[in-house]
C-alpha positions as CSV (number, residue, x, y, z in Angstrom):
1,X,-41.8,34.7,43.2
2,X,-38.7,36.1,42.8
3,X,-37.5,39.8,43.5
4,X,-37.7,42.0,39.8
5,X,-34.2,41.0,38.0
6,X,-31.9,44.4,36.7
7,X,-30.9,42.4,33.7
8,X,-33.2,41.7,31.4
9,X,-34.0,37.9,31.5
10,X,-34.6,35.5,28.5
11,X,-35.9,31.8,28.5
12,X,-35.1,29.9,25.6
13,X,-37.0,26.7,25.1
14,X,-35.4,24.0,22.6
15,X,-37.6,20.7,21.7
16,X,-35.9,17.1,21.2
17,X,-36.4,17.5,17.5
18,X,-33.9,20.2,17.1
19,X,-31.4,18.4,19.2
20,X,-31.9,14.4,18.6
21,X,-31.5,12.5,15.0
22,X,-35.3,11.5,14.8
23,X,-33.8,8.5,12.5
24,X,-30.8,7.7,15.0
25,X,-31.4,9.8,18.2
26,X,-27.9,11.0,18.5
27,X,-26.9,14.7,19.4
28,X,-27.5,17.1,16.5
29,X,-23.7,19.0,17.6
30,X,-24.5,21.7,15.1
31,X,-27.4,22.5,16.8
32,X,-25.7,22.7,20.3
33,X,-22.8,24.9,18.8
34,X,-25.3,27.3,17.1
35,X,-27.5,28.0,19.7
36,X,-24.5,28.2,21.9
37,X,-23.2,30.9,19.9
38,X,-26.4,32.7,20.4
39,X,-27.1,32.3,24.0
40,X,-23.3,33.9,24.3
41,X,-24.3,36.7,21.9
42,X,-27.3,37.4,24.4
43,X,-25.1,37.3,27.6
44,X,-22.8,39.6,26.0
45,X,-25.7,41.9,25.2
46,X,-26.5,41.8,28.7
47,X,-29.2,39.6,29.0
48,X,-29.8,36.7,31.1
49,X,-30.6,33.3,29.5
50,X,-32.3,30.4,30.5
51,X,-32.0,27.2,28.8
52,X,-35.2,25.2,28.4
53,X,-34.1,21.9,26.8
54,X,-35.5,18.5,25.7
55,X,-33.5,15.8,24.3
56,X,-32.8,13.2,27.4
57,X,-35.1,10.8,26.6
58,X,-34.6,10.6,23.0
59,X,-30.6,10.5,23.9
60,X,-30.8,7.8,26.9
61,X,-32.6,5.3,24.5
62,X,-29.9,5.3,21.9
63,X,-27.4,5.0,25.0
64,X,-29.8,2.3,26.4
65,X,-30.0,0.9,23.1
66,X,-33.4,0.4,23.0
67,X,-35.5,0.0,19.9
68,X,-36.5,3.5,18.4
69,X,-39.5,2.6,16.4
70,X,-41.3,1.1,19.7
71,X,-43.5,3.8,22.6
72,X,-41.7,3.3,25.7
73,X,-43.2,1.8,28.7
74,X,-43.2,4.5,31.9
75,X,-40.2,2.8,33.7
76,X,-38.0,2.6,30.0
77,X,-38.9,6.0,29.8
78,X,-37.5,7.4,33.1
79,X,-34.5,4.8,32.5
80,X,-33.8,6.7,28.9
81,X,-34.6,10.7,30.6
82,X,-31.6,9.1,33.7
83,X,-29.2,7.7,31.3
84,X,-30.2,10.7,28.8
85,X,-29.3,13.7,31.2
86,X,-25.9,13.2,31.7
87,X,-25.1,13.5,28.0
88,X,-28.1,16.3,27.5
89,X,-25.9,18.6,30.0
90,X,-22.5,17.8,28.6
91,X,-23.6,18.7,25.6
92,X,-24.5,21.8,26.3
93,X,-21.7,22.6,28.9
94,X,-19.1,21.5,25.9
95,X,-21.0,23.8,23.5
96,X,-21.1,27.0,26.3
97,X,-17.5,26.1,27.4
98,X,-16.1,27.3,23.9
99,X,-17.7,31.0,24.5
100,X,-16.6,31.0,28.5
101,X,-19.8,29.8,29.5
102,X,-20.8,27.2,32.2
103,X,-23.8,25.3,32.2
104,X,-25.9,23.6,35.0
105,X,-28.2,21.5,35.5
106,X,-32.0,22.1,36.8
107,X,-34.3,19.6,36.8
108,X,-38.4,20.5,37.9
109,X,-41.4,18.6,38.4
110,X,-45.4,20.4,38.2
111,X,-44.7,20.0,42.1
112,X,-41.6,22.5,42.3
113,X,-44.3,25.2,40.3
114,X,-47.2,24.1,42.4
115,X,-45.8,24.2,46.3
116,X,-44.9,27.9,47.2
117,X,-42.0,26.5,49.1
118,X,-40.6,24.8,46.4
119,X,-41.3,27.5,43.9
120,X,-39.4,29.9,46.1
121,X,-36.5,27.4,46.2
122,X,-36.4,26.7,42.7
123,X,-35.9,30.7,41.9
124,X,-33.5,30.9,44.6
125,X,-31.7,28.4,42.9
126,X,-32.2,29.7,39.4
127,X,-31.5,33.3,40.4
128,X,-28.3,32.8,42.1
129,X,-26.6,30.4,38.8
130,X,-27.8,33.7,37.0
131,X,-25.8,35.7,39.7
132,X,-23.0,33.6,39.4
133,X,-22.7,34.2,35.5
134,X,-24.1,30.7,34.5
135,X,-26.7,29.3,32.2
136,X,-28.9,27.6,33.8
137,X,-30.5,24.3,31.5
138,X,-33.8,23.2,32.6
139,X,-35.7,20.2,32.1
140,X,-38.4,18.2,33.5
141,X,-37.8,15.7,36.0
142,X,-38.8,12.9,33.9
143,X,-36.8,10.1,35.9
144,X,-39.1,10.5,38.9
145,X,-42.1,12.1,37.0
146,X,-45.5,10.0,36.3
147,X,-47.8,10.1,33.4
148,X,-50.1,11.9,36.0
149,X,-48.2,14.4,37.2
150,X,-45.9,16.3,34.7
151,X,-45.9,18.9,32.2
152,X,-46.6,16.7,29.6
153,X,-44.2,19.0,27.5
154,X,-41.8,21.3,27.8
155,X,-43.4,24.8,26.4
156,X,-45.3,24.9,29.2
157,X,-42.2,24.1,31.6
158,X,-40.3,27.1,30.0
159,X,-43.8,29.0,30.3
160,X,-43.3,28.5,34.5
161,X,-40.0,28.8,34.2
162,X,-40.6,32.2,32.7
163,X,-42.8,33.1,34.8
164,X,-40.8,32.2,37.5
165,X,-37.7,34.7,37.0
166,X,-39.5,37.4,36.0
167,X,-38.7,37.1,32.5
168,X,-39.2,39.7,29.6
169,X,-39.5,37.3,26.9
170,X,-39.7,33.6,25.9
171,X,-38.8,32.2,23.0
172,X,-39.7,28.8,21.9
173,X,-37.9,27.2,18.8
174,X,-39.7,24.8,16.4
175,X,-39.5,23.4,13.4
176,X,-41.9,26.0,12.0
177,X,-41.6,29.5,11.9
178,X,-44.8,30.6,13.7
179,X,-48.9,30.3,14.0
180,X,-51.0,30.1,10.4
181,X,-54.7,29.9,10.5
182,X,-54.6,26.3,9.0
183,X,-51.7,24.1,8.3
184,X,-48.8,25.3,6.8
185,X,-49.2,22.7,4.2
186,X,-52.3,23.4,3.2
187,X,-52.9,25.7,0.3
188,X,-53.5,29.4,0.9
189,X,-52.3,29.0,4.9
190,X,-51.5,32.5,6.2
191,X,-48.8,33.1,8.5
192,X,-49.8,35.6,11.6
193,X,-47.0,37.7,12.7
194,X,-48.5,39.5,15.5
195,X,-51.3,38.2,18.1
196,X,-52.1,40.5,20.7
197,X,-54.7,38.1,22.3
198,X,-55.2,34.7,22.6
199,X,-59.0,34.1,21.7
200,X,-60.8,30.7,21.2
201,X,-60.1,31.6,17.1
202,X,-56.4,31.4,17.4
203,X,-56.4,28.1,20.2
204,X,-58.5,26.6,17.0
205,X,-55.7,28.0,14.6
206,X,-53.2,25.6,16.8
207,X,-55.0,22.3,16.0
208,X,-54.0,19.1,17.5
209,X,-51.0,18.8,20.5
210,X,-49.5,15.8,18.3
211,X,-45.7,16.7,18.0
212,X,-42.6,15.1,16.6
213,X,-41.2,11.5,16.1
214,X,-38.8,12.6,19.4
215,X,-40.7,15.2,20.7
216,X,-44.1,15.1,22.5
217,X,-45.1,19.5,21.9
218,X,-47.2,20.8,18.8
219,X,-48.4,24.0,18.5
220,X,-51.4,23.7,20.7
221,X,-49.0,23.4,24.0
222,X,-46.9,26.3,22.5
223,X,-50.4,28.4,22.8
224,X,-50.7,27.0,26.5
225,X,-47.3,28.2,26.7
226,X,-47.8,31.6,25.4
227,X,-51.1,32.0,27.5
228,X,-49.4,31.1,30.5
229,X,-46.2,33.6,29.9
230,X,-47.9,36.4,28.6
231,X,-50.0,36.6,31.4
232,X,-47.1,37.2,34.0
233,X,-45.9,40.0,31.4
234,X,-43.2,38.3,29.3
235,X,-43.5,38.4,25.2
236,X,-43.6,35.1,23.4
237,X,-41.8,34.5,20.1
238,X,-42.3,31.1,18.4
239,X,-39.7,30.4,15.9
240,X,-37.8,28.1,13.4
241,X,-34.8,26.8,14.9
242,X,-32.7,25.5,12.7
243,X,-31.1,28.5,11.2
244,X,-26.9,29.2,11.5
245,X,-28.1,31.4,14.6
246,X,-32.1,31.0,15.2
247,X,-31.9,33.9,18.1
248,X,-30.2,36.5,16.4
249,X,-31.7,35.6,12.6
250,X,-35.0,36.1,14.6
251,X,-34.3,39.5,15.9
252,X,-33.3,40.5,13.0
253,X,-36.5,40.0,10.9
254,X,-36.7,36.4,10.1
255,X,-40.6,35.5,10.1
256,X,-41.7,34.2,13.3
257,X,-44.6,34.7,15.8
258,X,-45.2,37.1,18.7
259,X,-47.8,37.3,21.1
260,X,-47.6,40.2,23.2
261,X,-47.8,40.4,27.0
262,X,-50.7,41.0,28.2
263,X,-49.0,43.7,30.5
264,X,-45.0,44.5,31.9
265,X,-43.9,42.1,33.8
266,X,-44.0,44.9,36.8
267,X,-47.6,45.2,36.2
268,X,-48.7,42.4,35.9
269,X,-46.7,41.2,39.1
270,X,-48.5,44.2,41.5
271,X,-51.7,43.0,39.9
272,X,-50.8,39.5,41.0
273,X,-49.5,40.5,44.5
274,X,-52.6,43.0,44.8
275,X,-55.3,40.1,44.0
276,X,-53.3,37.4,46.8
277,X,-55.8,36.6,49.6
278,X,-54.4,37.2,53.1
279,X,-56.2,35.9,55.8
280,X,-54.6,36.8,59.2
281,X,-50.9,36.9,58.4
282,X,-49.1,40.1,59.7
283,X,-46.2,41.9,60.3
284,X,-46.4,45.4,62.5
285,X,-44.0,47.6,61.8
286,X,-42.5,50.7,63.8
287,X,-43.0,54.2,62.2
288,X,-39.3,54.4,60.8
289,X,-39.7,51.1,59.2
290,X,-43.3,51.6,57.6
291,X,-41.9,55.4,56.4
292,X,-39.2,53.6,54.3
293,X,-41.5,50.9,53.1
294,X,-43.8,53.8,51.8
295,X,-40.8,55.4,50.3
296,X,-40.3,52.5,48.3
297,X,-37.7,50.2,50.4
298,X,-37.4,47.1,51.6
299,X,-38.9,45.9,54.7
300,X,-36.1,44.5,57.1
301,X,-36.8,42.7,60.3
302,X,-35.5,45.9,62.8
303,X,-38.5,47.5,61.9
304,X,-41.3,45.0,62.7
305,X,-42.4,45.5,66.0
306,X,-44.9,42.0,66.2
307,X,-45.7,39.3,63.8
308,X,-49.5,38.1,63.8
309,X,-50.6,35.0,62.9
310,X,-48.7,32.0,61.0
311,X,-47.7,31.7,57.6
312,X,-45.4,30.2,55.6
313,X,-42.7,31.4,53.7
314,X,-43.8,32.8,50.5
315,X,-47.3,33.8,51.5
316,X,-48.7,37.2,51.4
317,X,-48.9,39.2,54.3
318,X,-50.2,42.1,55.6
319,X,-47.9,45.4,56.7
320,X,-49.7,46.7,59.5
321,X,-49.1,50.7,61.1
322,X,-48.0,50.8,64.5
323,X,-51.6,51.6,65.5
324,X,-52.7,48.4,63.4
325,X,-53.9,50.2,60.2
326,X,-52.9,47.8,57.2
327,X,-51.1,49.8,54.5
328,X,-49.6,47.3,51.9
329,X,-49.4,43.7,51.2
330,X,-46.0,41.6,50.6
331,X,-44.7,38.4,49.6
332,X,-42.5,37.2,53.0
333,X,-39.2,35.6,52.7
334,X,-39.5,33.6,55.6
335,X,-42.0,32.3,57.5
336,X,-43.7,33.0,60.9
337,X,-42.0,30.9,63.5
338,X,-38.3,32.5,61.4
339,X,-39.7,35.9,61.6
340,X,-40.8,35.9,65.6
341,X,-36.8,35.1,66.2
342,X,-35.4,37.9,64.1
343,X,-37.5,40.3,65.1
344,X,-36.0,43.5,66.0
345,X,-32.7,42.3,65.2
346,X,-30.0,43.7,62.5
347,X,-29.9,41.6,59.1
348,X,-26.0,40.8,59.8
349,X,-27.5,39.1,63.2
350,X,-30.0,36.4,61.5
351,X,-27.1,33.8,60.5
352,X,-26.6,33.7,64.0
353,X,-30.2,33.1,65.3
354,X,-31.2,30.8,63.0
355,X,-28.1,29.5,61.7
356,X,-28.5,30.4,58.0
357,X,-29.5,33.5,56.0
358,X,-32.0,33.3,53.4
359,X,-32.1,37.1,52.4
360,X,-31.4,40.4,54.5
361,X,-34.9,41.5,54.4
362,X,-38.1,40.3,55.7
363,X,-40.3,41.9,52.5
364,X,-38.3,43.1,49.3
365,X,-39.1,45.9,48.0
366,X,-40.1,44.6,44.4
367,X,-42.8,42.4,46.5
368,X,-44.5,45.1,48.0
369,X,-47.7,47.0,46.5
370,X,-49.2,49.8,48.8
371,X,-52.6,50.3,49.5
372,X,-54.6,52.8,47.0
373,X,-51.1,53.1,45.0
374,X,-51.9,53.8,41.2
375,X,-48.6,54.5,39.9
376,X,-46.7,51.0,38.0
377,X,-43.7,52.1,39.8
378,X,-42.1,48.9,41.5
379,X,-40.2,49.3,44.9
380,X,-36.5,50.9,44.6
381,X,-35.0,47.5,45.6
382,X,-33.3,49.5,48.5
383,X,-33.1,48.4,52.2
384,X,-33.7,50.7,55.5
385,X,-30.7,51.3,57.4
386,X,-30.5,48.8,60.0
């Protein structure tokens, strides 16, 4: 996982039936230009955004011309999501470009969420466009992606995603404006503004996963979603989205859902880091170096005096005293065979030793929880002198 962001971060999931003409699967522009105007609204609040968007497939089979009444086999499908991103991501780039914004493409497979390797890469990746000022539109892979092995929707890919860069909230637009206790169309349904825990009552409440003529997401995978997300500390809002601006009209009162978080994302990310199994993994550290880690500071490689063990980048690891006492646990940013070599060594020297940087510091800050510590205080974020 990625360090804790100082902006506060928003994913925004849109579903194919907000953006594609269920009767002739072209772009919906308006929709593009008004969530565009919202996504620029939130950047010049100062909050990051994260575009979660459908749409390629249902816009690749009217480029592909292909018949829109029929299922798609597999391979027609991944034909439509290849010839389907290209014009997904100019849309949106046209629609950002009139507010100064650039968009760019992500595309993520179950895999990238699965492999802590590729997980780390993937909010690298997604971290620095957000450093760089972009917006960041994420989809699922679905040209290489199999029927068994994908999200199946995306509210659960903007869930990871979420989850992924630390986000404070997701919201998912639909075509309804929330959760009832039966179908909306039914008589005496009752909308639920507030759910502060998902309990078997309120999965029932989300009924069957069947979505949209262009979409494949009802509201049982937006529960999944919200179960996921609000677990890693990040509020869920499921709203209409086909208001002038869905975002803002949201914030300002129109009806919608929230499900709370569980806990902050800073809680619940020392709970997550506290409960990680470590099995031999290691770093020792020198008594200037394990001081500034229990002052709240980064661990950089100067200070570590051995590593134990082999691990992989990404996997937790214990900080050991210089007598061998273990005295926190940390999430590594590289792995062992990396670590051994810079070792000792100033941050400005790893480029040269390994031939590429991947961060200054060996343990962030933010990924660090000390032993016995009961306070919800995170790391400062600030590095030893080295």
């Amino acid at each position: 996982m990625s360090s804790l962001p100082d902006r506060r971060r928003v994913v925004i999931k849109v579903g194919s039936a907000q953006l594609v003409d269920p009767a002739t699967h072209a772009a919906r522009l308006d929709r593009f230009a008004a969530l565009a105007r919202d996504i620029a609204a939130l950047r010049q609040a100062g909050e990051d955004v994260v575009l979660v968007s459908s749409g390629a497939v249902g816009l690749g089979r009217q480029r592909l011309k292909l018949a829109l009444d029929n299922a798609l086999h597999l391979a027609e499908k991944q034909a439509a999501a290849a010839a389907g991103q290209s014009v997904l991501i100019s849309q949106w780039d046209g629609a950002l470009q009139v507010h100064g914004l650039m968009a760019a493409q992500a595309l993520l497979t179950p895999g990238d969420t699965q492999s802590r390797r590729r997980w780390l890469n993937a909010v690298d990746t997604l971290d620095a466009l957000l450093g760089f000022g972009v917006v960041p539109v994420v989809n699922e892979n679905d040209t290489v992606a199999t029927d068994e092995l994908r999200f199946g929707d995306n509210d659960r890919l903007a869930a990871r995603v979420a989850q992924m860069i630390g986000a404070h909230q997701l919201i998912i637009l639909s075509d309804v404006d929330g959760l009832y206790d039966r179908p909306p169309s039914q008589a005496g349904a009752q909308h639920l503004a507030q759910v502060t825990k998902i309990t078997p009552s309120i999965t029932e409440m989300a009924g069957s996963s069947t979505g949209s003529s262009v979409g494949t997401g009802g509201m049982a995978s937006k529960i999944e979603a919200a179960r996921i997300a609000t677990a890693a500390g990040c509020a869920v809002i499921i709203a209409r989205g086909d208001a002038d601006q869905p975002i803002l009209s949201t914030r300002a009162g129109a009806r919608h859902t929230r499900f709370a978080p569980a806990d902050s994302p800073e809680r619940a990310r020392r709970a997550w880091i506290r409960g990680l199994q470590v099995a031999d993994a290691a770093l020792r550290l020198d008594a200037g170096a394990q001081q500034a880690v229990e002052a709240g500071r980064s661990l950089l490689p100067a200070g570590v005096t051995a590593v134990e063990s082999r691990f992989e980048r990404g996997s937790a690891v214990r900080l050991l005293a210089a007598d061998g006492t273990g005295f926190a646990t940390g999430i590594v940013r590289y792995d062992s065979d990396e670590a051994r070599r810079i070792t000792g060594h100033k941050s400005s020297e790893i480029e040269a030793i390994l031939g590429y940087r991947r961060s200054g510091v060996l343990v962030h800050a933010d990924d660090l929880v000390l032993d016995g510590r009961t306070d919800t205080r995170m790391g400062q974020g600030n590095d030893a002198n080295d």
